[in-house]
N, C-alpha and C positions, 0 to 999 in steps of 0.2 A: 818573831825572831828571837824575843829574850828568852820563853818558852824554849824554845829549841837548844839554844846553849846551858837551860840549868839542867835539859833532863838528860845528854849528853855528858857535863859535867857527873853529874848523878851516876848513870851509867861506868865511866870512866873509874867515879872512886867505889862502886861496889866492886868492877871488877879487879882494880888492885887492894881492895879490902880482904878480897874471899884467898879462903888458904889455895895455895899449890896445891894439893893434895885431894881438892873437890875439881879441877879441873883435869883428872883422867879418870876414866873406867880402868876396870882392876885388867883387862888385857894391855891396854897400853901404858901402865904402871908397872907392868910385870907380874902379877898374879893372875897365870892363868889359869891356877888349880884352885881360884876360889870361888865358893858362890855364886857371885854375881857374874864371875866370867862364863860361868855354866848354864846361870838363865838365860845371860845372852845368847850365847850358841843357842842356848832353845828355842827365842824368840826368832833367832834368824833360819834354824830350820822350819819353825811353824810358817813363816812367812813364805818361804819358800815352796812349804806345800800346794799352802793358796795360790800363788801363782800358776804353780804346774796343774792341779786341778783344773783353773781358766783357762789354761790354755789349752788340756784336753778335751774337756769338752765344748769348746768351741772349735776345738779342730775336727772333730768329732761332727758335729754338726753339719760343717762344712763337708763330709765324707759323705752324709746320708745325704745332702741334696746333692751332692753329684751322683748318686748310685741312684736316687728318687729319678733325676733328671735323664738319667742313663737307661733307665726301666722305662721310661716312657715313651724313649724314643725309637727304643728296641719294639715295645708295643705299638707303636706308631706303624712303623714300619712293616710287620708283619701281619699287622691289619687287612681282613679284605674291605677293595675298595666298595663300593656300591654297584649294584649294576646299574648299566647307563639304559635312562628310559629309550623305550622305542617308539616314535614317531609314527601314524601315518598318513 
């Protein structure tokens, strides 16, 4: 328990130790024409890519086995059946 109150404590006085000024990125400081507001945006479009990539090709995917399952059934179907033995 005393553990928990020093490093809490500890916590408490870095975070009113550290300047203002490291507690915003440069968009929500208001610099959106610098730098780092520009890698940002890059990091969020590269991320974005990744996303839409996975989820193409998983949808993707998901297309072939219904057109795989849809080929088969059509093959199925148009199949001749066997002929039926004859008994005598």
């Amino acid at each position: 328990m005393k553990k928990i109150r020093i490093l809490s404590a500890a916590a408490v006085w870095a975070w009113f130790a550290s300047p203002a000024s490291l507690l915003a990125c440069a968009a929500c400081f208001g610099k959106s024409d610098s730098n780092m507001a520009r890698s940002l945006n890059a990091g969020i479009f590269s991320l974005m890519a990744v996303v839409v990539t996975v989820l193409v090709g998983a949808s993707s995917f998901f297309v072939f086995l219904s057109r795989k399952a849809a080929a088969t059934a059509q093959a199925e179907q148009t199949a001749k059946p066997p002929a039926p033995e004859q008994t005598q």
